[in-house]
N, CA, C and O of each residue as an XYZ file, in Angstrom:
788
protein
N      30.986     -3.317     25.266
C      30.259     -4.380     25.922
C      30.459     -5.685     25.157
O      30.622     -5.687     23.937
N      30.442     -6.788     25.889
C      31.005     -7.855     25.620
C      29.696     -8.628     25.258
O      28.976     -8.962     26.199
N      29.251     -9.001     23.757
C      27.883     -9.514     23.562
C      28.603    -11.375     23.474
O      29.642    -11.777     22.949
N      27.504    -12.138     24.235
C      27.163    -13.473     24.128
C      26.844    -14.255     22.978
O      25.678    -14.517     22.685
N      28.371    -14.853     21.946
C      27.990    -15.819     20.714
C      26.331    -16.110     20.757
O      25.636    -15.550     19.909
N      25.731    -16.957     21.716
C      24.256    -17.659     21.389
C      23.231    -16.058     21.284
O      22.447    -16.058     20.335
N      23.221    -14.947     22.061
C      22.817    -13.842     21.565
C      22.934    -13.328     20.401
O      21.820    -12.923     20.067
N      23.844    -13.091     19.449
C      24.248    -13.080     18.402
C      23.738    -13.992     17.225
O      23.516    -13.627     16.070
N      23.570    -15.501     17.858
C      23.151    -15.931     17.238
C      21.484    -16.274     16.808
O      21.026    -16.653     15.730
N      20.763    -15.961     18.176
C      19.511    -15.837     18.220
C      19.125    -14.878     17.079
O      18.347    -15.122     16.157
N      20.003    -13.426     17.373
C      19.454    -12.297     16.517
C      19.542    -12.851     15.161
O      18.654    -12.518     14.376
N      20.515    -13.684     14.735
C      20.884    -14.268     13.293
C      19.650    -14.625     12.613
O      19.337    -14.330     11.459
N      18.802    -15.481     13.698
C      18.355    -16.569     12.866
C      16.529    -15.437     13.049
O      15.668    -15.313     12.178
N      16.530    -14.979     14.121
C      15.247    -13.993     13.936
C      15.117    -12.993     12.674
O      13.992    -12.907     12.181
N      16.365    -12.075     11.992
C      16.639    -11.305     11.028
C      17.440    -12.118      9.557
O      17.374    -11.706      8.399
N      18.031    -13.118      9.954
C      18.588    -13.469      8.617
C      19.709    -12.592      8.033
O      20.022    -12.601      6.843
N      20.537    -11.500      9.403
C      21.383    -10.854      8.461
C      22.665    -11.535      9.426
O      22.543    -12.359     10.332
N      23.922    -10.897      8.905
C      25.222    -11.623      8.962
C      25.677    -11.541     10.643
O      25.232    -10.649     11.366
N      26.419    -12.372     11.035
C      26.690    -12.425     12.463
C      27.394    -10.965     13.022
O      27.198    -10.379     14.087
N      28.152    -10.669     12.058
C      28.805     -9.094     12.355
C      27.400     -7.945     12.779
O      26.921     -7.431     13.789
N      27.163     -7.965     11.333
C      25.904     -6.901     11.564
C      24.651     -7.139     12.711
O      23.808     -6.268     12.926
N      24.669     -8.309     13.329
C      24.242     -8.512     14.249
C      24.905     -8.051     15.717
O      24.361     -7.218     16.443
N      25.963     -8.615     15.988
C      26.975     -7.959     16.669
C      26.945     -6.859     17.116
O      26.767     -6.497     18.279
N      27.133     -6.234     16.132
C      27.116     -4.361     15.976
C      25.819     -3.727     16.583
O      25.824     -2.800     17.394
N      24.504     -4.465     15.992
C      23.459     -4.368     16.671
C      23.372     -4.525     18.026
O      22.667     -3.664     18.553
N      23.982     -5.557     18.983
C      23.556     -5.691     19.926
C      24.607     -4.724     20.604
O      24.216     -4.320     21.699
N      25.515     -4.382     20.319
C      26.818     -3.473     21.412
C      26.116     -2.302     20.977
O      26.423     -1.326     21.662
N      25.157     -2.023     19.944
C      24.555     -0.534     20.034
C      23.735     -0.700     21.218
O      23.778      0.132     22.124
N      22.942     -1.790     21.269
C      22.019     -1.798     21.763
C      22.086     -2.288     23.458
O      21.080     -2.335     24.166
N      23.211     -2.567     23.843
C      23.337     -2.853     25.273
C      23.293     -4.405     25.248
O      23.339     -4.782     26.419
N      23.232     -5.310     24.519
C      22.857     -6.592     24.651
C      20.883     -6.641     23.986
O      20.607     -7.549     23.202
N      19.943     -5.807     24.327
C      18.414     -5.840     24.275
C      18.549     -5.675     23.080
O      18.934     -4.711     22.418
N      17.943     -7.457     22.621
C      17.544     -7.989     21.274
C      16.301     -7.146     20.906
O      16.130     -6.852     19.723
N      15.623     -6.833     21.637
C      14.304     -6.270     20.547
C      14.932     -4.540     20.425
O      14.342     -3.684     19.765
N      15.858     -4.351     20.982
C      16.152     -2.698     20.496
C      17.240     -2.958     19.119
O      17.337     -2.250     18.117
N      17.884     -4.028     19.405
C      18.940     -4.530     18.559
C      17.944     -4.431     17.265
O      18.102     -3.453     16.534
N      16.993     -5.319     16.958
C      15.713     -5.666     16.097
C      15.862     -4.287     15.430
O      16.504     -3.799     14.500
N      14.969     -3.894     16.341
C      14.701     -2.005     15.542
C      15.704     -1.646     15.163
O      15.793     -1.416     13.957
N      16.871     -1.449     16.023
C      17.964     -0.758     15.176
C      18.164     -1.484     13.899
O      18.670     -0.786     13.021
N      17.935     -2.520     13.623
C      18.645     -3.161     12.350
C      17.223     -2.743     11.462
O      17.663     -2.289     10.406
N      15.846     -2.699     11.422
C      15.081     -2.621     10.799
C      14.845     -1.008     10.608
O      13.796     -0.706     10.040
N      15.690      0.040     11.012
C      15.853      1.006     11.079
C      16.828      1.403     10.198
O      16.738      2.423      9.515
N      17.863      0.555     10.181
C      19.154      0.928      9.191
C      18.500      0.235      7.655
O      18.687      0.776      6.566
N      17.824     -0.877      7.818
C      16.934     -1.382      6.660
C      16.345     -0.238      5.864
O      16.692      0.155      4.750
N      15.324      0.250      6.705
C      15.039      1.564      6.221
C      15.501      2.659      5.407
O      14.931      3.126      4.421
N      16.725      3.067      5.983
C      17.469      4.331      5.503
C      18.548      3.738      4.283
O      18.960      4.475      3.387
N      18.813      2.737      4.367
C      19.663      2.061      2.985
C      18.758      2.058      1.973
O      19.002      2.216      0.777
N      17.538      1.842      2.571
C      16.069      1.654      1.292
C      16.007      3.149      0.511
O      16.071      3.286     -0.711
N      15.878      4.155      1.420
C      15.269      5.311      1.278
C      17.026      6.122      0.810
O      17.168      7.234      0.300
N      17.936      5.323      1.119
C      18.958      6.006      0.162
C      19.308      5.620     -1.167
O      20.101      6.242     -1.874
N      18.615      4.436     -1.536
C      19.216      3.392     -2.802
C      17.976      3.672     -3.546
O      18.290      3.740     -4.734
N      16.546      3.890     -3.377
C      15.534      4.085     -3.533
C      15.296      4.845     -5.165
O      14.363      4.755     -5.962
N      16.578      5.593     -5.209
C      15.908      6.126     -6.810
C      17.658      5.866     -7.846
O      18.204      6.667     -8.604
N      18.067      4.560     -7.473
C      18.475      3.541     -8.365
C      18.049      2.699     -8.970
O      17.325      1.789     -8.567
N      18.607      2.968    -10.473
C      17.557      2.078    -11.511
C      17.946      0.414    -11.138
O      18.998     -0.047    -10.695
N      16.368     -0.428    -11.587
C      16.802     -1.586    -11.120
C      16.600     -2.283    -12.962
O      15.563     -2.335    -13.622
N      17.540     -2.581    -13.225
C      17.437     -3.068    -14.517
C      17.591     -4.695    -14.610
O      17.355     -5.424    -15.574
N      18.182     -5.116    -12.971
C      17.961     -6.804    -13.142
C      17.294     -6.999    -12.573
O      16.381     -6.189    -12.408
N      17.330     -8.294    -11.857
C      16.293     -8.890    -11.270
C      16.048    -10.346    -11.598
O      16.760    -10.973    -12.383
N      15.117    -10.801    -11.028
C      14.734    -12.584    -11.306
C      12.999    -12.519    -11.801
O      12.230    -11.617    -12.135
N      12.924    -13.709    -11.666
C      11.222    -14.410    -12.193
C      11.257    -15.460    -11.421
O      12.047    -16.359    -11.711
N      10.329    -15.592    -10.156
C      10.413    -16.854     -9.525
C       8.747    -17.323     -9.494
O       7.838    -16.564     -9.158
N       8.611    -18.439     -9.831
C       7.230    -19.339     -9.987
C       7.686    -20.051     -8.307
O       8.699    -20.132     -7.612
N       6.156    -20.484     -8.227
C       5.827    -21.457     -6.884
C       4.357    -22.061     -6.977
O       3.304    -21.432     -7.085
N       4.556    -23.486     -6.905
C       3.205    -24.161     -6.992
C       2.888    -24.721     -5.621
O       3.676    -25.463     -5.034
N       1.938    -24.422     -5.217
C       1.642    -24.734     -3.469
C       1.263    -26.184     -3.681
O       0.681    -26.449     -4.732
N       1.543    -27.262     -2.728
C       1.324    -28.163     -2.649
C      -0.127    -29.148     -2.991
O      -1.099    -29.079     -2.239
N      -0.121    -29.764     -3.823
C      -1.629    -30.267     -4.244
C      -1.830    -29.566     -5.400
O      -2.993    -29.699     -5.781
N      -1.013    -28.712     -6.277
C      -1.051    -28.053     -7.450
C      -2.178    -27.482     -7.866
O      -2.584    -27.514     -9.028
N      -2.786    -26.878     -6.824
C      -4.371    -26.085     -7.174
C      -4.177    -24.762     -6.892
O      -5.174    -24.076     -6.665
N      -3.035    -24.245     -6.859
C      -2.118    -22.874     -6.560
C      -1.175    -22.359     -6.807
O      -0.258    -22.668     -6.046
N      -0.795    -21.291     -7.968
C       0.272    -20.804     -8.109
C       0.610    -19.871     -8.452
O      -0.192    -19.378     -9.245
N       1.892    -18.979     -8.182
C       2.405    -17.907     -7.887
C       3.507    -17.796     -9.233
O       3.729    -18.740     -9.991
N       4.108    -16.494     -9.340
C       5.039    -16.029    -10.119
C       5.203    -14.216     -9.964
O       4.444    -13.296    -10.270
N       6.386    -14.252     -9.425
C       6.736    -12.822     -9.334
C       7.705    -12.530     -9.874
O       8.422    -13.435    -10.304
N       8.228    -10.618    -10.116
C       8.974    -10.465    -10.833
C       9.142     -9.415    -10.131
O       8.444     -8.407    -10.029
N      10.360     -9.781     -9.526
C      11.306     -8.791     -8.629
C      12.465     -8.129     -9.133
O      13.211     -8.836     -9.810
N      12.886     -6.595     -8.913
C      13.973     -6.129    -10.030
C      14.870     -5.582     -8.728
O      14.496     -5.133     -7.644
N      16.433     -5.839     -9.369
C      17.055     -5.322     -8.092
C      18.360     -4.412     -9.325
O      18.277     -4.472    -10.552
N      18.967     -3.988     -8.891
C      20.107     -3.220     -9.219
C      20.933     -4.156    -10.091
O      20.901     -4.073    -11.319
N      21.588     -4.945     -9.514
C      22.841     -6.097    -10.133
C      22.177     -7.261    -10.795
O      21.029     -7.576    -10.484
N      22.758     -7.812    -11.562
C      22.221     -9.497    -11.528
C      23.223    -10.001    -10.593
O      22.790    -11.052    -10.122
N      24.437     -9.699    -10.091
C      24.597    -10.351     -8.570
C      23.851    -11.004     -7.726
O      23.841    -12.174     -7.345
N      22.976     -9.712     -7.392
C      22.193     -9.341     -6.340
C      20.678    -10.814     -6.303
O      19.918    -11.371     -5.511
N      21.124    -10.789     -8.049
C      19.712    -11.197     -8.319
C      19.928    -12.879     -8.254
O      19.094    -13.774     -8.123
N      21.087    -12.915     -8.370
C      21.172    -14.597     -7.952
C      21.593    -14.702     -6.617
O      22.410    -15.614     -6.489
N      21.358    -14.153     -5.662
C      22.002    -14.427     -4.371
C      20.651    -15.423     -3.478
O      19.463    -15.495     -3.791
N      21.199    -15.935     -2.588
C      20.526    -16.937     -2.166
C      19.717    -16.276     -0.624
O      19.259    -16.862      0.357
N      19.810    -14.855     -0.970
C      18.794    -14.160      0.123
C      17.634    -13.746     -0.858
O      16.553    -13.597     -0.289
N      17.638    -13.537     -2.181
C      16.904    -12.844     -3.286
C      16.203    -13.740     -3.395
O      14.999    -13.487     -3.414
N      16.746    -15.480     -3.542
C      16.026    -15.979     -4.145
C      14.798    -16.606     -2.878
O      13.645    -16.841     -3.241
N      15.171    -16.791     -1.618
C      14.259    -17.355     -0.668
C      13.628    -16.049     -0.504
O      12.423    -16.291     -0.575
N      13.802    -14.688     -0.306
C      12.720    -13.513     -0.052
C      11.741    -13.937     -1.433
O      10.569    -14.093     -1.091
N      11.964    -14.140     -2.825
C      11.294    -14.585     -3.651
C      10.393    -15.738     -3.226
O       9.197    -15.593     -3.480
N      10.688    -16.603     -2.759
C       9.806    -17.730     -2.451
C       9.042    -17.818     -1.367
O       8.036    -18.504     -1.186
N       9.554    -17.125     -0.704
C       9.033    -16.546      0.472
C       7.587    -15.448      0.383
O       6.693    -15.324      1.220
N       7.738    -14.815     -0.808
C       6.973    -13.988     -1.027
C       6.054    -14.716     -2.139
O       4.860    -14.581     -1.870
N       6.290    -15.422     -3.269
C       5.444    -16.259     -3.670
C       4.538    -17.009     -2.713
O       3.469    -17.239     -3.279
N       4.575    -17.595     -1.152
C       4.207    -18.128     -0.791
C       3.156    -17.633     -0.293
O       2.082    -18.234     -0.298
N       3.347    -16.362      0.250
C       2.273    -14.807      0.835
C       1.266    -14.935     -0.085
O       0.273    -15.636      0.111
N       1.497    -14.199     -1.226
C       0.737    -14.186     -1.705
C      -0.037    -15.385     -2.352
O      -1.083    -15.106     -2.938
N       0.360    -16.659     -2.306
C      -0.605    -17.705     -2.176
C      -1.607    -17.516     -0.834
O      -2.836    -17.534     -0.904
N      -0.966    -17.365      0.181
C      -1.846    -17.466      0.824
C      -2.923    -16.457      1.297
O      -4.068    -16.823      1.565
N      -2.351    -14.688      1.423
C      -3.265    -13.655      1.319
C      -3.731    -12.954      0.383
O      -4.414    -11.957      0.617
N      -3.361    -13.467     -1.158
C      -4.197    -13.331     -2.250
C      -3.926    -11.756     -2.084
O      -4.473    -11.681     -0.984
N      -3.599    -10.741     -2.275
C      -3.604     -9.334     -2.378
C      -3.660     -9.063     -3.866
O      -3.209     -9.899     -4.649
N      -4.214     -7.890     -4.303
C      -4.839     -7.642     -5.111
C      -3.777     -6.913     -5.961
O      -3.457     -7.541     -6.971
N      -3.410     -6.209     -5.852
C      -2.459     -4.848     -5.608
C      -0.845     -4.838     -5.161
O      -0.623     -5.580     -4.205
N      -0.118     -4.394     -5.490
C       1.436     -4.130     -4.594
C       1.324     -3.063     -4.190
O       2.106     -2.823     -3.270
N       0.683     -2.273     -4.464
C       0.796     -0.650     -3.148
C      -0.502     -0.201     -3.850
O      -1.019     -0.535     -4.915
N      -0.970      0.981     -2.542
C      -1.593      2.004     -2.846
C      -2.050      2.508     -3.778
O      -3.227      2.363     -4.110
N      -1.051      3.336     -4.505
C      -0.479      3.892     -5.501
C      -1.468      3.180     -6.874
O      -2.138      3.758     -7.731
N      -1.166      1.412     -6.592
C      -1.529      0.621     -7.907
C      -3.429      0.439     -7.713
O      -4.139      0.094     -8.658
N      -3.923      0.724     -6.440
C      -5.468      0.086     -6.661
C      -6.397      1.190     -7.710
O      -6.235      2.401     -7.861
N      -7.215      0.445     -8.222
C      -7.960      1.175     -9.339
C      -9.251      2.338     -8.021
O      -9.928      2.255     -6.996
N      -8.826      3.256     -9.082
C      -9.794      4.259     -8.507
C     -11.349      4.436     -8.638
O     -12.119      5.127     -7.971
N     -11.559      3.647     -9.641
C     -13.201      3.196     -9.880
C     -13.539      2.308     -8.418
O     -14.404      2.545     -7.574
N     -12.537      1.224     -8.459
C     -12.899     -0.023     -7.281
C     -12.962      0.755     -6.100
O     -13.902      0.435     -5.373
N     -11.942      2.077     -5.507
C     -11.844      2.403     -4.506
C     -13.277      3.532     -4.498
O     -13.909      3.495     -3.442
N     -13.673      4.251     -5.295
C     -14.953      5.061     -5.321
C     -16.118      4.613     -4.944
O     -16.876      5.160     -4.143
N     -16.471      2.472     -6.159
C     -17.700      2.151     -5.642
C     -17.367      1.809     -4.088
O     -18.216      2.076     -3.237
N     -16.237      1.268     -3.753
C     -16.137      1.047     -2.033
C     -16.818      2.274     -1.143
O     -17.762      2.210     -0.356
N     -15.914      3.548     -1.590
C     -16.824      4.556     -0.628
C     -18.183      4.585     -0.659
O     -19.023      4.202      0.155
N     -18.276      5.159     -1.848
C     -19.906      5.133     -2.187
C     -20.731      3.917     -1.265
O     -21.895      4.046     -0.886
N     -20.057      2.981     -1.055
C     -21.074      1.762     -0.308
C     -21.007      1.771      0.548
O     -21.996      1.293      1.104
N     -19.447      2.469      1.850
C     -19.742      2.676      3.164
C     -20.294      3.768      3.208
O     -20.902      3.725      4.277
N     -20.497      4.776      2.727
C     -21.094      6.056      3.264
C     -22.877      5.742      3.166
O     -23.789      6.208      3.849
N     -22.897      4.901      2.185
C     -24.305      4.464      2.241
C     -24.735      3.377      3.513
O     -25.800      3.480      4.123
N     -23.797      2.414      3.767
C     -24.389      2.074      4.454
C     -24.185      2.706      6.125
O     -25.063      2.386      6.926
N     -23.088      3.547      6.594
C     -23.020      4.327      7.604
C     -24.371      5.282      7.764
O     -24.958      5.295      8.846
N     -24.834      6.068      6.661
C     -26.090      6.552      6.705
C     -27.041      5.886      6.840
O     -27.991      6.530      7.283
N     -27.244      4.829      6.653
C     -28.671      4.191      6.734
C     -27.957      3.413      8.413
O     -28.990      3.632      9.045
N     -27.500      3.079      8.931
C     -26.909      2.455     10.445
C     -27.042      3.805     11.355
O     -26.808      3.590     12.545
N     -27.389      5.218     11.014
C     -27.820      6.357     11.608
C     -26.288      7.188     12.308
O     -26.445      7.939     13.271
N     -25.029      6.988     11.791
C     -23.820      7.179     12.289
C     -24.707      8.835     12.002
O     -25.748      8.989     11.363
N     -24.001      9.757     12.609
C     -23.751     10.963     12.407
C     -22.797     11.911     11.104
O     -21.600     11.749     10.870
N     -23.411     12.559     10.639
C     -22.518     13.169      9.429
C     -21.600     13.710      9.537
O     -21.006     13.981      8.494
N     -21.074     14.099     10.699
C     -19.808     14.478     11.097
C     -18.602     13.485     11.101
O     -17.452     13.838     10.842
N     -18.873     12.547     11.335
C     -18.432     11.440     11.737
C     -18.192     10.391     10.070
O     -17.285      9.569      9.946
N     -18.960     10.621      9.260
C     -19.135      9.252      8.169
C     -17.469      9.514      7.731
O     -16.490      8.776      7.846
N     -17.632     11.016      7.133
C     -15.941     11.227      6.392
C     -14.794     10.259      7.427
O     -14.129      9.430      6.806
N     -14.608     10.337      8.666
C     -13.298      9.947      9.329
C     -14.102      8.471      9.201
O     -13.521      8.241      8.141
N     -14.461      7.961      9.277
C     -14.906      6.482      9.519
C     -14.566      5.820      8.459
O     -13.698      4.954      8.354
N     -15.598      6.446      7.302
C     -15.222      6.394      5.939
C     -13.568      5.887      5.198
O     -13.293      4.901      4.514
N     -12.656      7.085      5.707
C     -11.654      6.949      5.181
C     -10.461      5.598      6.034
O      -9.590      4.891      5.527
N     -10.970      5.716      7.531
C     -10.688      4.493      7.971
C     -11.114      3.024      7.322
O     -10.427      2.004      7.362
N     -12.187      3.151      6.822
C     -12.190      1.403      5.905
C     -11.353      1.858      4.951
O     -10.248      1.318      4.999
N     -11.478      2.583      4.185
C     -10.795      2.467      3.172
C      -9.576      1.700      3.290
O      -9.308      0.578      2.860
N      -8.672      2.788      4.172
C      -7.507      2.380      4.295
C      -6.915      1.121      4.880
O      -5.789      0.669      4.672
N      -8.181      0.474      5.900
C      -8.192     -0.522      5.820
C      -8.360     -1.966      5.131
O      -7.881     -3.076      5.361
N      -9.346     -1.396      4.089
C      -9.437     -2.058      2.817
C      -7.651     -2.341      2.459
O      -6.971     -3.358      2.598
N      -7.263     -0.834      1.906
C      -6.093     -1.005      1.004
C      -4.999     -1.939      2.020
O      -4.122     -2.592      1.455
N      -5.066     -1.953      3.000
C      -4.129     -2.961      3.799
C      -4.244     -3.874      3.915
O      -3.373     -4.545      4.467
N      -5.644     -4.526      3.354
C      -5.710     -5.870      3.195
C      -5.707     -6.504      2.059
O      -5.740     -7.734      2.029
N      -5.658     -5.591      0.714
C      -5.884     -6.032     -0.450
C      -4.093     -5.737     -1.464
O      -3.698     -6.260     -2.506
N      -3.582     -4.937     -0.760
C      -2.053     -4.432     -0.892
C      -0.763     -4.993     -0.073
O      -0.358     -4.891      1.085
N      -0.283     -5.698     -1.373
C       0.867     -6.472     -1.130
C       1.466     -5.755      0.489
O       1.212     -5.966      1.675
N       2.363     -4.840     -0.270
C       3.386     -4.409      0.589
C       2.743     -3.893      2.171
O       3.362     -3.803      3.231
N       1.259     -3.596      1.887
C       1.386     -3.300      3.487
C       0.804     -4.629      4.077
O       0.646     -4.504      5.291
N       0.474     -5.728      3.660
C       0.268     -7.193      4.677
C       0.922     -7.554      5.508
O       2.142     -7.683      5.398
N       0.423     -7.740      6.283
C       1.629     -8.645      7.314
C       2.526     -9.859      7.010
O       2.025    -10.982      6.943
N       3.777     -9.666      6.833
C       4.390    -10.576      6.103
C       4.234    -12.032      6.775
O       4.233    -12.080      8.005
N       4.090    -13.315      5.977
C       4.209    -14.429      6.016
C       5.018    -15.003      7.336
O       4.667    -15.650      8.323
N       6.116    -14.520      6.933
C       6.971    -15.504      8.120
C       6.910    -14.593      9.132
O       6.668    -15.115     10.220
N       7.049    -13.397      9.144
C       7.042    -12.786     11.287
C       5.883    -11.427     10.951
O       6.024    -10.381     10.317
N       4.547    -12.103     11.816
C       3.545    -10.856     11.132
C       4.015     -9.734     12.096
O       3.088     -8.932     12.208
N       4.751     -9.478     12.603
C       5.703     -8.207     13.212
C       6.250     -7.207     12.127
O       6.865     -6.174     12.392
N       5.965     -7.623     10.970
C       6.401     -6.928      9.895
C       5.243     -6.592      8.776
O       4.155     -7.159      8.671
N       5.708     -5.628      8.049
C       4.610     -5.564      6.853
C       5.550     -6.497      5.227
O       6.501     -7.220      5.524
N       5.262     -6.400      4.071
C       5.831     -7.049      3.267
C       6.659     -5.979      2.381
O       7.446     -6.297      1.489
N       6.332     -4.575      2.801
C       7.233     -3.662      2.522
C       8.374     -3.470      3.606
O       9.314     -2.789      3.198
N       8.491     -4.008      5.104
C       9.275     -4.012      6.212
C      10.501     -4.704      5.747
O      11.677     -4.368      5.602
N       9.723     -5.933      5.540
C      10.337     -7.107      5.143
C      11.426     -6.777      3.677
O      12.650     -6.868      3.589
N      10.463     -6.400      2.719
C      11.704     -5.817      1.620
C      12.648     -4.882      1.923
O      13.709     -4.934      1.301
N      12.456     -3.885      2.896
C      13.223     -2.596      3.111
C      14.834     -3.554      3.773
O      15.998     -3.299      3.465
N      14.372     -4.572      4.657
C      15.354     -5.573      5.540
C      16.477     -6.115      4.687
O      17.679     -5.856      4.649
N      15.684     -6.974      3.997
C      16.390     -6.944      2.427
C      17.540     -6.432      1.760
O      18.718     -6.780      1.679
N      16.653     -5.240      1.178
C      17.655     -4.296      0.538
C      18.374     -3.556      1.531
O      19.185     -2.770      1.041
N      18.298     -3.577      3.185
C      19.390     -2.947      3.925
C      20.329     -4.059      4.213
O      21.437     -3.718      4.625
N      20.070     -5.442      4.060
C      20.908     -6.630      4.493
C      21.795     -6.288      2.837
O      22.827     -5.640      3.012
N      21.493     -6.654      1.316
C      22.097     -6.890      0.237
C      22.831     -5.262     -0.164
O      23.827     -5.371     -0.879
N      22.500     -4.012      0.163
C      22.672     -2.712     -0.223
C      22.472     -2.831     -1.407
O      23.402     -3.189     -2.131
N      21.155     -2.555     -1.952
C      20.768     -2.177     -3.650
C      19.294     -2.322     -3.218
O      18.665     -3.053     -2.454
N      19.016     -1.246     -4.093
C      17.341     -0.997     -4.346
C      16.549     -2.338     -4.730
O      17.168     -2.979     -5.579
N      15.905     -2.654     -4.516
C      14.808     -4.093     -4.928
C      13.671     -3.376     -4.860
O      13.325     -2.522     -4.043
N      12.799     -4.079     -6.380
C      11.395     -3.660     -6.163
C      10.562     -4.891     -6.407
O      10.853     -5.752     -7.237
N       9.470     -4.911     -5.597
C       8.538     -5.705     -6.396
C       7.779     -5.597     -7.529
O       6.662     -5.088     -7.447
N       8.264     -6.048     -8.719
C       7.402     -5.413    -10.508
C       6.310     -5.574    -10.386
O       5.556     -4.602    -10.340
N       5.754     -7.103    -10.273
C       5.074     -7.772    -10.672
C       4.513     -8.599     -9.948
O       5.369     -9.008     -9.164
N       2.927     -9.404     -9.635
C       2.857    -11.022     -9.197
C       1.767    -11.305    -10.191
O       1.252    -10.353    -10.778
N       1.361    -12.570    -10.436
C       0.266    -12.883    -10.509
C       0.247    -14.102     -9.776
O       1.234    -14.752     -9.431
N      -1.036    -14.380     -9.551
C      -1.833    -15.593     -8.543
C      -2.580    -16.376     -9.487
O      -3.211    -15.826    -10.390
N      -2.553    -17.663     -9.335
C      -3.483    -18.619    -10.190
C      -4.349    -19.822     -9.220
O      -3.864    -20.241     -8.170
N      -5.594    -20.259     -9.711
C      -5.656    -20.795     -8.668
C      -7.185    -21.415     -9.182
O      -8.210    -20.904     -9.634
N      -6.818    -22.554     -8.910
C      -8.133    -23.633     -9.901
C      -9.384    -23.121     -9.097
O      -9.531    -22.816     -7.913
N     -10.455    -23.148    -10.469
C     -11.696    -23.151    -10.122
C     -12.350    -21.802     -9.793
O     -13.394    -21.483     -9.223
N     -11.000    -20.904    -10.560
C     -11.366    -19.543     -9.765
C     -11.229    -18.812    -11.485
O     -11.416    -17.608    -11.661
């Protein structure tokens, strides 16, 4: 099937990956950009989950001061190569992601990292207050574990809705990444600064 340059190029500028690999996407896909989409955020995926237990020994340090200098960011992202790590997709997903977390403040980069004291007094306080609102005891456990997890999705980097297309999470968004560059990337590190706080 014969795909349309400005199609091709739409997909370009929605994903940020190369006009070929776009291409390829859409003759999988019949021409239908949003199947094209998935397929490419699909192959994102499986490059992730194949590169995934490669050591990342480089990487960058990117700072960002939000405008009016009452805000700022610094992360520390590790990827496989220092290639990788100066490339000019590494360094805007970096700034890009400094910018997130200026603005949704997350606590955490995964799951995995939230403290288990913080996540205990949380339960402890919905189950208290589900009992006293007269919910049923059958019911508190599944409810229960629904904030939670809703909690952790709002306080955890990687599952936020990323900055630039909330169609994505900020782990979507990295997996895209490392299936656009082929090499494992992790997020190490952030911290957030931020006057008066």
């Amino acid at each position: 099937m014969k795909i349309d340059l400005a199609l091709i190029q739409q997909l370009r500028e929605l994903t940020g990956l190369g006009m070929m690999d776009c291409k390829k996407a859409l003759q999988e896909a019949n021409g239908d950009i949003e199947q094209a989409i998935i397929a490419l955020r699909k192959k994102g995926a499986s490059v992730a989950l194949q590169r995934s237990g490669n050591a990342t020994a480089e990487g960058l340090i990117h700072a960002y001061i939000h405008a009016g200098a009452r805000i700022g960011v610094m992360v520390n992202i590790a990827c496989e190569t220092d290639f990788v790590a100066r490339t000019e997709d590494m360094v805007k997903f970096a700034q890009d992601l400094c910018m997130h977390i200026a603005a949704y403040r997350p606590l955490y980069i995964s799951s995995e990292d939230v403290d288990k004291n913080f996540l205990n007094k949380e339960e402890t306080l919905y189950r208290e207050q589900l009992k006293e609102s007269g919910k049923p005891a059958n019911m508190i456990d599944q409810i229960v574990q629904g904030k939670l997890k809703k909690l952790c999705d709002e306080i955890c980097l990687l599952k936020q809705s990323w900055i630039k297309n909330d169609q994505l999470t900020v782990d979507e968004a990295l997996k895209g990444l490392i299936g656009k560059v082929g090499e494992n990337i992790k997020i190490k590190q952030f911290a957030r600064f931020e006057v008066g706080i």
